[in-house]
MIVOZA-839375 format. One record per atom (N, C-alpha, C, CB): x, y, z; atom name; residue number from 1; residue in three letters. Coordinates in pm, whole numbers, plus 50000, padded with zeros to 5 digits. Each point is the difference from the previous one (the first is absolute). Glycine has a CB too. Layout:
BEGIN
R    px    py    pz at   i  aa
R     X     Y     Z CA NUM Ala
...
REM end
This chain:
BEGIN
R    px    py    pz at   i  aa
R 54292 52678 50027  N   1 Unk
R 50087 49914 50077 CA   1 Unk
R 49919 49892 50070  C   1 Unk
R 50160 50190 50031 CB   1 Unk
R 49763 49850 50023  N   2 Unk
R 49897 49889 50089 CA   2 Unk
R 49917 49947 49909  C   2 Unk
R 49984 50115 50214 CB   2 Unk
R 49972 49899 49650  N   3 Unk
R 49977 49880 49925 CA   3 Unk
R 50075 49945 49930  C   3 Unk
R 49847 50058 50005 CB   3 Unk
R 50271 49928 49963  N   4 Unk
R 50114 49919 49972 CA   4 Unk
R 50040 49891 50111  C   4 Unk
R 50073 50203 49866 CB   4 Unk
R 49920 49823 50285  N   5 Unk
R 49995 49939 50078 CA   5 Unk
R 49882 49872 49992  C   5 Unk
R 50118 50216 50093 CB   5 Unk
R 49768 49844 49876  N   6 Unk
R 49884 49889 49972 CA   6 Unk
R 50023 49888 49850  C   6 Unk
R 49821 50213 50125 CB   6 Unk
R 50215 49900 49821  N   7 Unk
R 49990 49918 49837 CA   7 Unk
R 50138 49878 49996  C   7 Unk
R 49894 50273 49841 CB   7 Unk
R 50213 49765 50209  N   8 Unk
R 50104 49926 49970 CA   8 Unk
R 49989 49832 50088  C   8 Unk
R 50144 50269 49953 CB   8 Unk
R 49811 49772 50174  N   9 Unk
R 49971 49872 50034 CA   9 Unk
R 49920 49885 49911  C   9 Unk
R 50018 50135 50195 CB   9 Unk
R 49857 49941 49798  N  10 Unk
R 49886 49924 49920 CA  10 Unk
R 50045 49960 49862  C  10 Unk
R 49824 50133 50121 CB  10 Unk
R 50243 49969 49799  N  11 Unk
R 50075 49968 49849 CA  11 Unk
R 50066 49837 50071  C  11 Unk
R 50099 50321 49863 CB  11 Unk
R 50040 49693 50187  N  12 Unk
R 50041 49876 50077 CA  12 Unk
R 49969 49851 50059  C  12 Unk
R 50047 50187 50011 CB  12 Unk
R 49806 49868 50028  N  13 Unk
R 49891 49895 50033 CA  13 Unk
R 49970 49935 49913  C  13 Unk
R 49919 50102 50129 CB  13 Unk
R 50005 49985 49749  N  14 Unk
R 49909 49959 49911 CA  14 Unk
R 50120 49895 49870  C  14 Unk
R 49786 50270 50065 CB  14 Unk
R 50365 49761 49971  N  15 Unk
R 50077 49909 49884 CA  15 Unk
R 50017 49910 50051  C  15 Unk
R 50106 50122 49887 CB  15 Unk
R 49868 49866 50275  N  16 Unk
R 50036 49837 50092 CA  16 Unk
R 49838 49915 49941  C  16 Unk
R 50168 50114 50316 CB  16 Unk
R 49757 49924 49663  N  17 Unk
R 49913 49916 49971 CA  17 Unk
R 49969 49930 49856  C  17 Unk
R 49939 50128 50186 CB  17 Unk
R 50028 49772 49817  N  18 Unk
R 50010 49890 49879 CA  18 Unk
R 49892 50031 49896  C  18 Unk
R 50085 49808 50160 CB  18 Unk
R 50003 50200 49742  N  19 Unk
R 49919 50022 49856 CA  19 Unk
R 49852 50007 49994  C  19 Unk
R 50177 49881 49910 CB  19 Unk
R 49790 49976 50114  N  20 Unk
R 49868 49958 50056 CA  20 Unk
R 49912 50067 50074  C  20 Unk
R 50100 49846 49990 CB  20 Unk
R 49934 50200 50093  N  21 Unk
R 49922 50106 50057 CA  21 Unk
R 49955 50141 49929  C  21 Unk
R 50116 49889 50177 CB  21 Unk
R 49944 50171 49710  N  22 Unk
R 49941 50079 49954 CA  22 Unk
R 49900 49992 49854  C  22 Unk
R 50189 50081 50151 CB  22 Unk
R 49832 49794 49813  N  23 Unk
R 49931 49907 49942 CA  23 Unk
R 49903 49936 50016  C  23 Unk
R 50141 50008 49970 CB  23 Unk
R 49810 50007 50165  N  24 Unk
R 49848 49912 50056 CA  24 Unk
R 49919 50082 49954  C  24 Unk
R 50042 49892 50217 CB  24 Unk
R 49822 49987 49723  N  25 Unk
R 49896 50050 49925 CA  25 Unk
R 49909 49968 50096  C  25 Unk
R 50067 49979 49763 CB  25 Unk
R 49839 50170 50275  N  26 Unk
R 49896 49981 50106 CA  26 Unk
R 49860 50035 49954  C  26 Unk
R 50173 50048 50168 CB  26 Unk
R 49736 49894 49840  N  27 Unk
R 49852 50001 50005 CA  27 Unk
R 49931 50064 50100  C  27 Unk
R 50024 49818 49905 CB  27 Unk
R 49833 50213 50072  N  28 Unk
R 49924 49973 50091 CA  28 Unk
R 49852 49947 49939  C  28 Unk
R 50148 50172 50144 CB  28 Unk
R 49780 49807 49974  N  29 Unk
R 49857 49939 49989 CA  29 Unk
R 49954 50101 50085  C  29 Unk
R 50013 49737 49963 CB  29 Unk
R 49861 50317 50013  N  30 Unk
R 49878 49990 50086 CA  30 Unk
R 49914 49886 49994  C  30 Unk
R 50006 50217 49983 CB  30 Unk
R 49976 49692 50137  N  31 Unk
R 49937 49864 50007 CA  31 Unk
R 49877 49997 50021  C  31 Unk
R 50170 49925 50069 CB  31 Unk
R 49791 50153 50012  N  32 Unk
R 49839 50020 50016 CA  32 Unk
R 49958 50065 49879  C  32 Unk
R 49993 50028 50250 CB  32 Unk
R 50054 50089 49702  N  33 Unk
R 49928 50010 49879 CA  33 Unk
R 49983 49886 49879  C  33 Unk
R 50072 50220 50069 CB  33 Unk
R 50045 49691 49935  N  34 Unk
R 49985 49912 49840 CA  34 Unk
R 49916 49898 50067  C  34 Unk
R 50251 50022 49841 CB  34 Unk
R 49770 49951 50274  N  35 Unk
R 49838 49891 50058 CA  35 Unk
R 49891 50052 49962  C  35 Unk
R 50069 49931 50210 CB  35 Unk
R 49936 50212 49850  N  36 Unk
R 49805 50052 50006 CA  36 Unk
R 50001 50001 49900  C  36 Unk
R 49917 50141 50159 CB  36 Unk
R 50160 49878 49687  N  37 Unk
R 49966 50067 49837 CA  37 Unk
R 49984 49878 49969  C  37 Unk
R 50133 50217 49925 CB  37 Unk
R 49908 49678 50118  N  38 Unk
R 50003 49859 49908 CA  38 Unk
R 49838 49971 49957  C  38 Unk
R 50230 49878 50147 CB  38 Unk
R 49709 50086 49723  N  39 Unk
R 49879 49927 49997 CA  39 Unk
R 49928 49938 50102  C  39 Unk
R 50088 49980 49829 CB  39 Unk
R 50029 49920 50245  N  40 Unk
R 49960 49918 50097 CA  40 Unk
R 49929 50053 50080  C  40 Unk
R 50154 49894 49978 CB  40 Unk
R 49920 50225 50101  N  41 Unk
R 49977 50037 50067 CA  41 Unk
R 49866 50107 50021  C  41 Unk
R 50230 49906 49991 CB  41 Unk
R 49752 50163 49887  N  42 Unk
R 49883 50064 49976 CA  42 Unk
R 49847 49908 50001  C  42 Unk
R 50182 50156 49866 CB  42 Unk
R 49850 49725 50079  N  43 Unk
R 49870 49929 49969 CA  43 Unk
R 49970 49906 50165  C  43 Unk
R 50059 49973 49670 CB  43 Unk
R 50063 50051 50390  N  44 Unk
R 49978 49962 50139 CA  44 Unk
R 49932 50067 50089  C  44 Unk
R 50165 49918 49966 CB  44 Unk
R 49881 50265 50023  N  45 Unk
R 49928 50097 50052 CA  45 Unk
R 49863 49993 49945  C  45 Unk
R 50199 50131 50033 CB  45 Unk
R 49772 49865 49857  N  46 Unk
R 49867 50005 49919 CA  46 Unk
R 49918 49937 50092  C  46 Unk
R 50078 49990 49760 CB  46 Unk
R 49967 49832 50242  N  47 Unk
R 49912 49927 50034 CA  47 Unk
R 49995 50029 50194  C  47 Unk
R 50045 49815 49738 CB  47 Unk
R 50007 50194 50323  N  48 Unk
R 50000 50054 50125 CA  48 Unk
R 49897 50089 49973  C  48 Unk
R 50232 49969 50080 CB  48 Unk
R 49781 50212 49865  N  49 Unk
R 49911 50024 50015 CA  49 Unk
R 49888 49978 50006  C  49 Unk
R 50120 50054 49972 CB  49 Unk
R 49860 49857 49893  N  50 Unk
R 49825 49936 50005 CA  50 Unk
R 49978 49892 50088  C  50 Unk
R 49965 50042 49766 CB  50 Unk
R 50118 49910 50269  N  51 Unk
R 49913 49938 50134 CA  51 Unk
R 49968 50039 50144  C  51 Unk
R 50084 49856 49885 CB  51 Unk
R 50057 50285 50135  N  52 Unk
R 49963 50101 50133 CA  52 Unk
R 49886 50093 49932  C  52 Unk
R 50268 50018 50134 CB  52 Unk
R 49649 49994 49765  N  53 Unk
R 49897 50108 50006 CA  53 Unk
R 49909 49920 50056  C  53 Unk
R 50043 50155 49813 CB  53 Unk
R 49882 49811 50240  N  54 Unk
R 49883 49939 50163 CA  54 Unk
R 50056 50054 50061  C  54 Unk
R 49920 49788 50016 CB  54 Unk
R 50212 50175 50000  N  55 Unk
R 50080 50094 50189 CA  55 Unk
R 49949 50131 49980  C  55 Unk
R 50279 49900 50048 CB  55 Unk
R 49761 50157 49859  N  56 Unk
R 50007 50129 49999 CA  56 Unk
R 49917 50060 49963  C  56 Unk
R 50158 49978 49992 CB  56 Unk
R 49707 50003 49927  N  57 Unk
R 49890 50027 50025 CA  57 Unk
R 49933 49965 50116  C  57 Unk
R 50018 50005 49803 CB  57 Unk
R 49990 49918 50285  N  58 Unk
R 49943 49996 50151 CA  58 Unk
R 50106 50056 50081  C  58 Unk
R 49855 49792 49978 CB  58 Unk
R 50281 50266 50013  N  59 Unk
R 50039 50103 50049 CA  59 Unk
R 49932 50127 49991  C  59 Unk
R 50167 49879 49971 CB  59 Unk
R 49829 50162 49944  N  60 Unk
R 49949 50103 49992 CA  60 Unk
R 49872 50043 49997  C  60 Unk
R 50168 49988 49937 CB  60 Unk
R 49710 49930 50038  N  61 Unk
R 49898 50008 50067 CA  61 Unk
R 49979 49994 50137  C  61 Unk
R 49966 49939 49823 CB  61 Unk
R 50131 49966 50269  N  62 Unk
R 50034 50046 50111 CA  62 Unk
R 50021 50133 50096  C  62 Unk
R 50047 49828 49894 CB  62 Unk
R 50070 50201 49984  N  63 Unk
R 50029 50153 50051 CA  63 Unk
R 49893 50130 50004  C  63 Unk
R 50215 49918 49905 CB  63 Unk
R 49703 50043 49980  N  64 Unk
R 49878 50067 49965 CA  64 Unk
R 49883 50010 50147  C  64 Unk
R 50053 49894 49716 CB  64 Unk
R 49950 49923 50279  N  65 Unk
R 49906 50042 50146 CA  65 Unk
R 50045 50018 50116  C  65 Unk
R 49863 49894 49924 CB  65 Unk
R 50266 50123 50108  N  66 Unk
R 50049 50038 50118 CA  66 Unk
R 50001 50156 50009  C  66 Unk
R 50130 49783 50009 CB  66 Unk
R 49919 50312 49868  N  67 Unk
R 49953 50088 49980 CA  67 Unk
R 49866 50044 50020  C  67 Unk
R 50164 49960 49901 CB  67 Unk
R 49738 49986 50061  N  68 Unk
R 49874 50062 49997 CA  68 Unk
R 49960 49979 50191  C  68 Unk
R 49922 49926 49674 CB  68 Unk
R 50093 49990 50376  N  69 Unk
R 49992 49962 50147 CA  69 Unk
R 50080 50089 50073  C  69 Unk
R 49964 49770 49959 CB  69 Unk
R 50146 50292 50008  N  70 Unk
R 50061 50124 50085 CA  70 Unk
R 49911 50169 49926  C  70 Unk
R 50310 49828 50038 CB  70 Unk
R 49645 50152 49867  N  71 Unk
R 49903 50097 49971 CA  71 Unk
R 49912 50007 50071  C  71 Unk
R 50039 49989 49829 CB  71 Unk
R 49920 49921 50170  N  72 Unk
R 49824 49939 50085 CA  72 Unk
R 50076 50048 50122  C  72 Unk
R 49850 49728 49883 CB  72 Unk
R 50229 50242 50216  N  73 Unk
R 49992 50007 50098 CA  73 Unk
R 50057 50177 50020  C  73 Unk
R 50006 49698 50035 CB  73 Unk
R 50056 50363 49888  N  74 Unk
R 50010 50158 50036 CA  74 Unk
R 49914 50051 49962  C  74 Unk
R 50185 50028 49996 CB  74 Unk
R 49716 49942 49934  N  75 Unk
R 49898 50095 49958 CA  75 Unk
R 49837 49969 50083  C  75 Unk
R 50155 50012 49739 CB  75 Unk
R 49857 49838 50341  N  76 Unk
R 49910 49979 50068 CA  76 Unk
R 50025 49927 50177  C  76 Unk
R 49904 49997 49725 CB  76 Unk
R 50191 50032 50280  N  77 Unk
R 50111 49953 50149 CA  77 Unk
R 49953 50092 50083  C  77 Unk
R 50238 49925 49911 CB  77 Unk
R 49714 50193 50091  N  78 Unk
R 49992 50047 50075 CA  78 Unk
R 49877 49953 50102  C  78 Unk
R 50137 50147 49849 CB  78 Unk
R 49749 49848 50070  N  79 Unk
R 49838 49974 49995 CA  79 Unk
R 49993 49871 50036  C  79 Unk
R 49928 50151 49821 CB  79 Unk
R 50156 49763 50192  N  80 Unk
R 49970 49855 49938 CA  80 Unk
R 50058 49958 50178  C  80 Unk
R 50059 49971 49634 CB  80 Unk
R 49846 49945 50431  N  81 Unk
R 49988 49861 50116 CA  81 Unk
R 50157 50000 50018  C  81 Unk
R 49766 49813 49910 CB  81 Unk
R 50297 50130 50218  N  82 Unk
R 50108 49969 49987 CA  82 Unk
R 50021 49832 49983  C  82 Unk
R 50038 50232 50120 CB  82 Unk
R 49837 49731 49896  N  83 Unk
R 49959 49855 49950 CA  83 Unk
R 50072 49993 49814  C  83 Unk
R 49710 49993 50195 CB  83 Unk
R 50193 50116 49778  N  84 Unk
R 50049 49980 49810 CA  84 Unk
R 50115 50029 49967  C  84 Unk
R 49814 50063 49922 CB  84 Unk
R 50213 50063 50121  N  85 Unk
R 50173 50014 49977 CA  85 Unk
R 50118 49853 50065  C  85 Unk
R 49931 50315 50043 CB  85 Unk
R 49990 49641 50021  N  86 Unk
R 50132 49896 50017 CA  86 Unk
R 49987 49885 49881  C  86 Unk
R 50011 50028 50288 CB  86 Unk
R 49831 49965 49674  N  87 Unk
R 49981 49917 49916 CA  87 Unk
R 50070 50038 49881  C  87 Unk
R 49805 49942 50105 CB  87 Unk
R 50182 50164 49830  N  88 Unk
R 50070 50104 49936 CA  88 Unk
R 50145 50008 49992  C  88 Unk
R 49819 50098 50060 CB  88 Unk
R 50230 49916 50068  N  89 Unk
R 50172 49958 50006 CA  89 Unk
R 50032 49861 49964  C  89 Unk
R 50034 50153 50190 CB  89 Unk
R 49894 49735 49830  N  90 Unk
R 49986 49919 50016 CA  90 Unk
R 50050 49902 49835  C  90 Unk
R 49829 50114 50232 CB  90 Unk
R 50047 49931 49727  N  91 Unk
R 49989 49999 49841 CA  91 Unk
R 50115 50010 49925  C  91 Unk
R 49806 50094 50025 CB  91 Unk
R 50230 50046 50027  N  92 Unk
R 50138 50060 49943 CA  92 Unk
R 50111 49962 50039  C  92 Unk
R 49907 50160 49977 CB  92 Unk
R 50133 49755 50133  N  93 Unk
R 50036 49951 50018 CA  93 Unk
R 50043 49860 49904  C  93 Unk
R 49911 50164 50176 CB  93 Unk
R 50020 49750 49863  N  94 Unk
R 49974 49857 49945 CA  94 Unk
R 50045 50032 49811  C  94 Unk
R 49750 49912 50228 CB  94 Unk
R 50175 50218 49731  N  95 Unk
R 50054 49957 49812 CA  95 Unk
R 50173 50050 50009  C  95 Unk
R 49712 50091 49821 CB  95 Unk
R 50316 50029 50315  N  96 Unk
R 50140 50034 49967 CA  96 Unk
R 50081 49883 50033  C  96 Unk
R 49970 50240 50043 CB  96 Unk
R 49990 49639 50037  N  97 Unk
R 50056 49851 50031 CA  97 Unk
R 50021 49953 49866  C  97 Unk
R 49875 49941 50221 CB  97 Unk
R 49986 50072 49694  N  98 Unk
R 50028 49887 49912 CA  98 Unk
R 50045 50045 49876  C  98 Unk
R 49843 49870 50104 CB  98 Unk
R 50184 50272 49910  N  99 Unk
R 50080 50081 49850 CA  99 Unk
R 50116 50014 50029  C  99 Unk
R 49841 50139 49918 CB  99 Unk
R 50219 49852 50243  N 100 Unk
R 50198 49929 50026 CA 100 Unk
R 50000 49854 49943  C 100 Unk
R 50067 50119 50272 CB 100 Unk
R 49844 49810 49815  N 101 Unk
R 50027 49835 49941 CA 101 Unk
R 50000 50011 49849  C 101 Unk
R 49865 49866 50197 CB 101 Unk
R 50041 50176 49736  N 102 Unk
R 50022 49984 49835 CA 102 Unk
R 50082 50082 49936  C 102 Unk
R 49802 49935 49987 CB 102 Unk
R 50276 50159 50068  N 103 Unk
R 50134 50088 49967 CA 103 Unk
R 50096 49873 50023  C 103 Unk
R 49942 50284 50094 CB 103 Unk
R 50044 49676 50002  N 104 Unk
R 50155 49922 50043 CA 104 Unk
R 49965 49892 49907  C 104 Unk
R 50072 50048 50281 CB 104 Unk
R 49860 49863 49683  N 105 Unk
R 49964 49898 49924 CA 105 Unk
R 50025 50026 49872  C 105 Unk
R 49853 49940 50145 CB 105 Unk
R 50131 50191 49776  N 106 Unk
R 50034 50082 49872 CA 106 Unk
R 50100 49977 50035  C 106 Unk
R 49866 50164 49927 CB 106 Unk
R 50240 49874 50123  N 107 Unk
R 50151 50047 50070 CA 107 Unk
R 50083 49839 49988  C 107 Unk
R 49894 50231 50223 CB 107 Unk
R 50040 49663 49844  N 108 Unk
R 50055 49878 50044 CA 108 Unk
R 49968 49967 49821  C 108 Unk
R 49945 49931 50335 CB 108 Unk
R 49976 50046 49613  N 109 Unk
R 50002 49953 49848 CA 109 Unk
R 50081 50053 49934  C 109 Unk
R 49811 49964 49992 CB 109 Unk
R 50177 50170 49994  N 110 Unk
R 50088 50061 49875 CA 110 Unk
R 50194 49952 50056  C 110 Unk
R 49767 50279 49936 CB 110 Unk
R 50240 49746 50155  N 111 Unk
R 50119 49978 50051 CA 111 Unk
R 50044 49798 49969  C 111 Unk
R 49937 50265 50211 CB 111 Unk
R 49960 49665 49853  N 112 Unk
R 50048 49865 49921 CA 112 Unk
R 49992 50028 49820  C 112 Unk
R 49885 49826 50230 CB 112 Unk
R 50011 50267 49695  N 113 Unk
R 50029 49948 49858 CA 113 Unk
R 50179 50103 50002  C 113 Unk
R 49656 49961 49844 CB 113 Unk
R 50363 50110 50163  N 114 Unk
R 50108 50033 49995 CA 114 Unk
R 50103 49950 50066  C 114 Unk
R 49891 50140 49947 CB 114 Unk
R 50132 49759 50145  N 115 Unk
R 50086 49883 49969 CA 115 Unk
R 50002 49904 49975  C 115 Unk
R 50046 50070 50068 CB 115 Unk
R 49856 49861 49803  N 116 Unk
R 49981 49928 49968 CA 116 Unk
R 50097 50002 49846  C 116 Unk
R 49775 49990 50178 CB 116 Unk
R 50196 50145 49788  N 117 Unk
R 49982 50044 49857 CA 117 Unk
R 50174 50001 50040  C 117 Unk
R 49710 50165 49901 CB 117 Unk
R 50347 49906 50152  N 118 Unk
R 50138 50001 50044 CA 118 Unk
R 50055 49867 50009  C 118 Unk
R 49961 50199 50118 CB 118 Unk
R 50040 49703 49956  N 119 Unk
R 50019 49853 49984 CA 119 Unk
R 50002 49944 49888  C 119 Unk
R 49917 49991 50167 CB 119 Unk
R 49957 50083 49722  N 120 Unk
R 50027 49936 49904 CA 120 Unk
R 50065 50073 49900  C 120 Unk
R 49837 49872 50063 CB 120 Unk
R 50213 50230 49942  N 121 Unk
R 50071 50063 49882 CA 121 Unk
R 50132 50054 50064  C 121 Unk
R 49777 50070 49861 CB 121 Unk
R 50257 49963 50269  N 122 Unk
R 50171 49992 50015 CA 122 Unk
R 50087 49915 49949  C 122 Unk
R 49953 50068 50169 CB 122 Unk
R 50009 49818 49804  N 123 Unk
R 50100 49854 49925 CA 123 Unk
R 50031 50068 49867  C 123 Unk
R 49865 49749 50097 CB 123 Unk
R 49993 50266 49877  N 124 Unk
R 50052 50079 49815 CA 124 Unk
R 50041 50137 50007  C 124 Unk
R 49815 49879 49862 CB 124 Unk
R 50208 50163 50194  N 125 Unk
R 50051 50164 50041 CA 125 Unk
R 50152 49951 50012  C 125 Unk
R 49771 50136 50166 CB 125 Unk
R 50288 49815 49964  N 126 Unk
R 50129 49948 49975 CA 126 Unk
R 50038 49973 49910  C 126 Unk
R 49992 49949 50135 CB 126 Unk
R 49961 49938 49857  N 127 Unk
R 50078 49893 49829 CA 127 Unk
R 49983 50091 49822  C 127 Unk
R 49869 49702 50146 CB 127 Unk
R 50015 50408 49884  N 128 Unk
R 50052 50114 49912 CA 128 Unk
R 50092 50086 50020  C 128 Unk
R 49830 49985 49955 CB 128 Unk
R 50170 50088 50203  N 129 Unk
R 50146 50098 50003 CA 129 Unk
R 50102 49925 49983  C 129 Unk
R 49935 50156 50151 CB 129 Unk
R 50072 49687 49897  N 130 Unk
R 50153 49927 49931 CA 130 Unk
R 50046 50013 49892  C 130 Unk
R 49965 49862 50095 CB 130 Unk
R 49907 50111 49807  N 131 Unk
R 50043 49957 49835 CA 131 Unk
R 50024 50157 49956  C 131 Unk
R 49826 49745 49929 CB 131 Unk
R 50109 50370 50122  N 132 Unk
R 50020 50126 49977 CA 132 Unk
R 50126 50056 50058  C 132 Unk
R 49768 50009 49983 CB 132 Unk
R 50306 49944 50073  N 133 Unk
R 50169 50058 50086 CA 133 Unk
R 50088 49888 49885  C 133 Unk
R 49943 50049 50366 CB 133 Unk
R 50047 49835 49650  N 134 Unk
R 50068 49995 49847 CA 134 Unk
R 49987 49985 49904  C 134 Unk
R 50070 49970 50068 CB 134 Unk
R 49845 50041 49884  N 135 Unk
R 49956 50072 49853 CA 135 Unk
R 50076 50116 49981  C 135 Unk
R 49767 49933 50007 CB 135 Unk
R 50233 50169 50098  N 136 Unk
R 50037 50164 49974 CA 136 Unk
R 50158 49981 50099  C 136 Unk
R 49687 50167 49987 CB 136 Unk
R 50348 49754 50057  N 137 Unk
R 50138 49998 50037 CA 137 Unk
R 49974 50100 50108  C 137 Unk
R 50141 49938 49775 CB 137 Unk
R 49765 50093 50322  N 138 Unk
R 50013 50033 50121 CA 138 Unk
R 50096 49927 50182  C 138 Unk
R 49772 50076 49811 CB 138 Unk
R 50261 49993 50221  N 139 Unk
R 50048 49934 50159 CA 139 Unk
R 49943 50035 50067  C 139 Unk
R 50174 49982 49999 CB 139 Unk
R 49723 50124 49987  N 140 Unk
R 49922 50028 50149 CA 140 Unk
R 49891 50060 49891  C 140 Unk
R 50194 50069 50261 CB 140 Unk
R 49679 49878 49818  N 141 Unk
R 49865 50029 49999 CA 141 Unk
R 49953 50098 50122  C 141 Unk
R 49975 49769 49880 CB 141 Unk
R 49974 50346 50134  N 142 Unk
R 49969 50049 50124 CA 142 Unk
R 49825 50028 50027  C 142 Unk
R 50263 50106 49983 CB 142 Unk
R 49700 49906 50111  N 143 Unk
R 49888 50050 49977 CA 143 Unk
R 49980 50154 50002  C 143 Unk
R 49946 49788 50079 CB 143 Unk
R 49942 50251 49830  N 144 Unk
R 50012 50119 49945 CA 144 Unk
R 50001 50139 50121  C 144 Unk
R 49877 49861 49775 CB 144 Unk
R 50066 50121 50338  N 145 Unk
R 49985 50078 50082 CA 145 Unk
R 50109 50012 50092  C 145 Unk
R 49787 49966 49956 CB 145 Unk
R 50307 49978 49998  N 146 Unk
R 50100 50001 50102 CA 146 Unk
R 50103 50083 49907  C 146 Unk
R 49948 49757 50153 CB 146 Unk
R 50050 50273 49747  N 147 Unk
R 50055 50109 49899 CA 147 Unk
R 49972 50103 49939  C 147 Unk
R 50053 49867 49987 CB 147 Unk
R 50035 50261 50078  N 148 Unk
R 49911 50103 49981 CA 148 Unk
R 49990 50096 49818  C 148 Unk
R 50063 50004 50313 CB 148 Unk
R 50061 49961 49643  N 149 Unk
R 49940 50000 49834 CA 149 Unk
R 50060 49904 49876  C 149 Unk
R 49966 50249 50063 CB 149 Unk
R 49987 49730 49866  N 150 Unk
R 50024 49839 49891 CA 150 Unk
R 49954 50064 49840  C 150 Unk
R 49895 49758 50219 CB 150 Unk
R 50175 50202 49719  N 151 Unk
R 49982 50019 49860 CA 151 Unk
R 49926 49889 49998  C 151 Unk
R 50194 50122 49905 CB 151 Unk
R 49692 49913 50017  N 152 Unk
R 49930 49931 49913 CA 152 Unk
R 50016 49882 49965  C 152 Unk
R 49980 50164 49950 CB 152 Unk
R 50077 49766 49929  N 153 Unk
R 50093 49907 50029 CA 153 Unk
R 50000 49886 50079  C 153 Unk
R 50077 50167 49959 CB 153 Unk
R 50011 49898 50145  N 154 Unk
R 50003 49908 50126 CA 154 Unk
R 49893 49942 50087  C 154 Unk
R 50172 50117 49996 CB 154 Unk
R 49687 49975 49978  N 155 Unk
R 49893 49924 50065 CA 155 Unk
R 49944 49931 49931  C 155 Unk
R 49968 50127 50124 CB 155 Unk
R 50034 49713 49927  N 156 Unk
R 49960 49868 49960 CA 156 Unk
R 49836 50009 49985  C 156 Unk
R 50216 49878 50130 CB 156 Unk
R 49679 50185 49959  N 157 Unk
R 49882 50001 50068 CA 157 Unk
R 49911 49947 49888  C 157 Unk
R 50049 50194 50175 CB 157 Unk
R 49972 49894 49719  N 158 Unk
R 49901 49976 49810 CA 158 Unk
R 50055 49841 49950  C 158 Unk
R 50028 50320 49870 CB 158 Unk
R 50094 49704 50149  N 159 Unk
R 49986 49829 49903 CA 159 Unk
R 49955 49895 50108  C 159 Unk
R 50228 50031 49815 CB 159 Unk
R 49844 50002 50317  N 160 Unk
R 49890 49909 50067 CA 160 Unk
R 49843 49941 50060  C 160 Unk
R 50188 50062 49990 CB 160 Unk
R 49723 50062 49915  N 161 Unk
R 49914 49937 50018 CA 161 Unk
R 49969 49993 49865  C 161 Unk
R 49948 50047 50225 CB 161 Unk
R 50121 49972 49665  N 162 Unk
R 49981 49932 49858 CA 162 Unk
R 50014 49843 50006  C 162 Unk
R 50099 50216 49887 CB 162 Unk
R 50041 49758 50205  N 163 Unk
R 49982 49875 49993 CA 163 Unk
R 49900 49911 50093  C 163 Unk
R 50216 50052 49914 CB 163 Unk
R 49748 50020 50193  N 164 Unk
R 49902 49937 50080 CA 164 Unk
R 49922 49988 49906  C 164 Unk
R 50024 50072 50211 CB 164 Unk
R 49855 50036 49701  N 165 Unk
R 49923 49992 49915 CA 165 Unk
R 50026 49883 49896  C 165 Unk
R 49970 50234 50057 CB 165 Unk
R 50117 49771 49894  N 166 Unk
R 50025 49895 49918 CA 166 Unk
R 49939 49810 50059  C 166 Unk
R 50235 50213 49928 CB 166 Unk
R 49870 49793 50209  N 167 Unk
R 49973 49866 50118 CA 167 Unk
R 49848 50000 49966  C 167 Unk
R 50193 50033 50238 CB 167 Unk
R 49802 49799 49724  N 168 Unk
R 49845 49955 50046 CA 168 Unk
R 49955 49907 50018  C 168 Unk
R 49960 50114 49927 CB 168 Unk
REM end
């Protein structure tokens, strides 16, 4: 009895609404993934990397001797002037200064190449999900994370970075 109560309304509902509506063809994208998979985008990461390895080899030689300077100082802090230990803190100090500054400088670069690379490939990302919604007679494109399951099919993500790949 009390689901007849539920169903009959909704049956009722669902004949007030227009053809059209059960007829909409919906998509989705994951967008960050068909950016990061695109060529473009890989040979962008590529080249980033090779020009952050200096950072990051003097990061981490950094870290190396800041390490070895908190060694030095527990294994000889005890024995050691309070003259040297400050020199000592000191030291350790000044490289942990300059291994934040060259973190944040890693941080401030990678973050401009990644909106750079975005600037330049959202135009062709759009103007592909366009030609891809009617091509396939879609009305709504969604993004993929905002849907919790999708046939196959319906995710755009592969041809769009076929066609990015293709763009050149």
């Amino acid at each position: 009895m009390m689901s007849r109560f539920f169903v009959v309304p909704f049956l009722a509902l669902s004949m007030l609404l227009p053809v059209s509506a059960h007829a909409m063809r919906i998509a989705v994208i994951d967008r960050e993934t068909a950016l990061l998979s695109s060529n473009t985008a890989k040979l962008a990461q590529d080249k980033l990397a090779r020009d952050m390895q200096p950072q990051r080899d003097r990061l981490e030689r950094l870290r190396g001797e800041i390490r070895s300077l908190e060694e030095r100082f527990a294994k000889e802090g005890a024995g050691m002037s309070e003259t040297a230990k400050r020199q000592l803190q000191q030291q350790a100090e000044t490289k942990a200064q300059e291994f934040n500054t060259l973190i944040e400088q890693v941080q401030k670069r990678t973050q401009d190449a990644q909106q750079e690379l975005l600037k330049r490939m959202v135009p062709t990302l759009e103007t592909t999900l366009e030609e891809l919604r009617k091509a396939g007679n879609y009305d709504i494109i969604l993004e993929r994370r905002a849907v919790v399951l999708v046939p196959p099919e319906h995710d755009l993500t592969k041809k769009v970075v076929d066609r990015l790949n293709a763009v050149r």
